[in-house]
C-alpha positions as CSV (number, residue, x, y, z in Angstrom):
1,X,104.3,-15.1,-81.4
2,X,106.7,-15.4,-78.5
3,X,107.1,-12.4,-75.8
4,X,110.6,-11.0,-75.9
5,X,111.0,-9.1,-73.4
6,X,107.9,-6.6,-73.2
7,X,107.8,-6.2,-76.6
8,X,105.6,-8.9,-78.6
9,X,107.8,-10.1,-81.7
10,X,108.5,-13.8,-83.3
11,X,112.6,-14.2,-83.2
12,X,112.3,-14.5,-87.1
13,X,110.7,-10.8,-87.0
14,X,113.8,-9.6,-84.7
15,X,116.2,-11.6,-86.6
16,X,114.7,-9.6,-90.2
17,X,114.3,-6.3,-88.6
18,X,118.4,-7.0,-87.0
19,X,119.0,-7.3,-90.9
20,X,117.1,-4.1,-91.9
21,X,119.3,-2.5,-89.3
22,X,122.5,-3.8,-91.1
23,X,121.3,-2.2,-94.3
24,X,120.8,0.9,-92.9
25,X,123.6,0.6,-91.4
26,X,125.9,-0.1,-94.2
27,X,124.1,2.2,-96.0
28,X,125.1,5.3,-94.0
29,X,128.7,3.9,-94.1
30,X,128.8,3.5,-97.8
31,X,127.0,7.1,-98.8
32,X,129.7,8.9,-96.1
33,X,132.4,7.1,-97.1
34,X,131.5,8.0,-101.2
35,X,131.3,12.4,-99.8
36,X,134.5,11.9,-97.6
37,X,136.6,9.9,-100.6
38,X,134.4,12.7,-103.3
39,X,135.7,16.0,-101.2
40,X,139.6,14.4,-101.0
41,X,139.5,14.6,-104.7
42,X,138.3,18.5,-104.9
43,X,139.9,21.3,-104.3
44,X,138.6,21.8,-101.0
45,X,141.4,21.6,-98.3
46,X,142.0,18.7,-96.4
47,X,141.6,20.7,-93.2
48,X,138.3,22.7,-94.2
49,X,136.8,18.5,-94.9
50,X,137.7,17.4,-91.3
51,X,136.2,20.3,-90.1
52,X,132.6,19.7,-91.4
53,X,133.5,16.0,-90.7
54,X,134.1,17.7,-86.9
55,X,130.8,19.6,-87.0
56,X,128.8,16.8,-88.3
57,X,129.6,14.2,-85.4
58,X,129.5,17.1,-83.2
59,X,125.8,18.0,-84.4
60,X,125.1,14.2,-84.5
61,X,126.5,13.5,-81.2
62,X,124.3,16.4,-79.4
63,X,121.2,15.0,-80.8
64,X,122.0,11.6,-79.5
65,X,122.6,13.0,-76.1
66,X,119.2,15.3,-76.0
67,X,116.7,13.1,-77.6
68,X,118.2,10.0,-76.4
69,X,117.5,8.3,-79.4
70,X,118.9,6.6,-82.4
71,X,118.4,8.4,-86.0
72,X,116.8,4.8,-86.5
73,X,114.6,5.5,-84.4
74,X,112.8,8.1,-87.0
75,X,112.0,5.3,-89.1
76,X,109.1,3.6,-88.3
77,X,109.6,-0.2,-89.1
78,X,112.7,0.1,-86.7
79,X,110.8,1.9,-84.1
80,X,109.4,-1.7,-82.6
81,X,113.4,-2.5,-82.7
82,X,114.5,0.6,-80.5
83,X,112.2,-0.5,-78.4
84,X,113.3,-3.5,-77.8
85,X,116.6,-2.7,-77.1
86,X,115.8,0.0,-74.6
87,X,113.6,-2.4,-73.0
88,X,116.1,-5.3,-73.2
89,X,119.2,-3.3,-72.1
90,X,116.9,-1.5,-68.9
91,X,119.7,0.5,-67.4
92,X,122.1,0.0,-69.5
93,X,120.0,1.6,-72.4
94,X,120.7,4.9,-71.3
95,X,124.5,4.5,-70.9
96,X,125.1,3.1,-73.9
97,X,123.0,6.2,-75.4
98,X,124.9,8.5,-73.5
99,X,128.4,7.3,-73.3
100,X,128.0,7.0,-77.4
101,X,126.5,10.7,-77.8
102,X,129.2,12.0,-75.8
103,X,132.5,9.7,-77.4
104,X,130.6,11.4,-80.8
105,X,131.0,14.7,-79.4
106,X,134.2,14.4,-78.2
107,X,135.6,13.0,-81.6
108,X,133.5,16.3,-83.1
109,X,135.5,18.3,-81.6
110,X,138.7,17.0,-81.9
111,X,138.4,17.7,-85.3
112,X,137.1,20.9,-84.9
113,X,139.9,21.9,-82.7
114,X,142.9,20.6,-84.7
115,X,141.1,22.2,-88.0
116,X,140.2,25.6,-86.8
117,X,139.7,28.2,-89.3
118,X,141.2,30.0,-91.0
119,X,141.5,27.1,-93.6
120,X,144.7,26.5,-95.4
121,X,144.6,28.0,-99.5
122,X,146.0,24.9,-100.8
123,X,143.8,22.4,-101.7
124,X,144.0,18.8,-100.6
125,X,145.8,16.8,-103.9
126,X,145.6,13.6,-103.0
127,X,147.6,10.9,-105.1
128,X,145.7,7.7,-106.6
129,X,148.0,5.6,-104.0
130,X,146.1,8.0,-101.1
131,X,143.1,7.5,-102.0
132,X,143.5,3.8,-102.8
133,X,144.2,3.6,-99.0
134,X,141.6,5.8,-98.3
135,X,139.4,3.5,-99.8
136,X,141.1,0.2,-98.6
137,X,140.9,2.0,-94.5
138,X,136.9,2.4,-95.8
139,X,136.4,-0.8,-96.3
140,X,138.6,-2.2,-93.1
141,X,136.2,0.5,-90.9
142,X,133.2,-1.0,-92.3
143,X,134.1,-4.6,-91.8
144,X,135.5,-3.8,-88.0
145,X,131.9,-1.8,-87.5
146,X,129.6,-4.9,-89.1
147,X,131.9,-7.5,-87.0
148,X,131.2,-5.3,-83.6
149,X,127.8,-4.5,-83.9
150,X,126.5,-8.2,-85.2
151,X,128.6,-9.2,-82.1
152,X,126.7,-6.5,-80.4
153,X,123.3,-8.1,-81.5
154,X,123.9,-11.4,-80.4
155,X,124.8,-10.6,-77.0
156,X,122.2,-8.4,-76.6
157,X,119.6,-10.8,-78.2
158,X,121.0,-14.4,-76.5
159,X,121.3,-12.7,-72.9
160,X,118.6,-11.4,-70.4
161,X,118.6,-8.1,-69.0
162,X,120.9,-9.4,-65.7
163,X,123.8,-10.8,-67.8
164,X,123.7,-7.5,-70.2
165,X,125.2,-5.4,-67.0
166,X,128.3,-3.7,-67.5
167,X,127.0,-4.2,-71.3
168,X,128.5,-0.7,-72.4
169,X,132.0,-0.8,-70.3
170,X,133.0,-3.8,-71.9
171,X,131.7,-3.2,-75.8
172,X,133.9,0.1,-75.0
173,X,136.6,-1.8,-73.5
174,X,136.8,-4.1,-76.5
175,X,136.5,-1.2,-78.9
176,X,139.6,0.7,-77.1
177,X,141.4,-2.2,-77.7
178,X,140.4,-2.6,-81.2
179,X,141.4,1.3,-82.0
180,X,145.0,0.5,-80.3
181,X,145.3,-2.4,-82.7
182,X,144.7,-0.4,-85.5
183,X,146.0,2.6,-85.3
184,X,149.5,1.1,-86.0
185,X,148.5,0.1,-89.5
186,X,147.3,2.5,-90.4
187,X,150.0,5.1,-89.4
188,X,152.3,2.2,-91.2
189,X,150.3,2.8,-94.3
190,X,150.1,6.9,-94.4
191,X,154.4,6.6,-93.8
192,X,154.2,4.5,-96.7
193,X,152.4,6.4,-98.7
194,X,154.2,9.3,-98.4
């Protein structure tokens, strides 16, 4: 068994418990992104869904910020994992906990603000060439998020607690820069689409 960190694991336990993370992960991804595609094709309108999309991150985002905590956390095979990290990234645990509770808010409400009730009457009808895109942005989101946070891992898990400084500036420097990049396509897709 070899000490990483403070916390007592093998690097083949870290490296299956980094894979249970990824399932999780991708697991929360895939059952949001089946409600958010599911809703565009009811007759709810589009603003009333990016509202409850607002209130959920800005629910989400809150509890990040007051219990300072992952929802992983709750589970209790990836307890011994949170703690790890916290332990791993010392200061820069709570940063990175923070600075993601409040970018959560702030997206929260965003979309609360630009979809304030009352909601419009007219449902969302959303063409098959929509939600194709929908679906095709799902799958580049997921694919961006699974590169950044196994990039993420290996940083965190190759470097020691002095060389992680300035860990949380820089992952949100690359993900600005990441955003700007995309944003273009994907407004070059919704033109095209409609």
């Amino acid at each position: 068994m070899t000490r990483l960190v403070g916390v007592m694991m093998t690097r083949e336990e870290l490296r299956k418990l980094r894979i249970k993370q990824l399932l999780w992960l991708n697991g929360a991804l895939i059952i949001s992104f089946i409600i958010y595609v599911s809703l565009l094709t009811t007759n709810i309108s589009m603003d009333a869904i990016q509202f409850g999309l607002g209130l959920f991150l800005l629910m989400t985002g809150i509890s990040a910020v007051v219990t300072k905590r992952e929802l992983l956390y709750l589970l209790p095979s990836m307890k011994k994992l949170m703690d790890y990290e916290k332990e791993k990234l010392g200061d820069e645990w709570k940063r990175s906990r923070s600075t993601g509770g409040y970018m959560q808010i702030g997206l929260g409400l965003f979309f609360i603000l630009l979809n304030m009730p009352p909601f419009s009457d007219d449902p969302f009808l959303s063409s098959r060439s929509f939600i194709l895109f929908i679906i095709g942005l799902c799958i580049l989101f997921s694919i961006v998020v699974n590169l950044s946070v196994i990039a993420g891992y290996r940083k965190m898990d190759r470097s020691t607690t002095e060389e992680l400084k300035g860990y949380t500036y820089k992952g949100m420097m690359i993900g600005l820069i990441i955003g700007i990049a995309i944003v273009p396509v994907i407004m070059i897709g919704v033109f095209v689409i409609i």
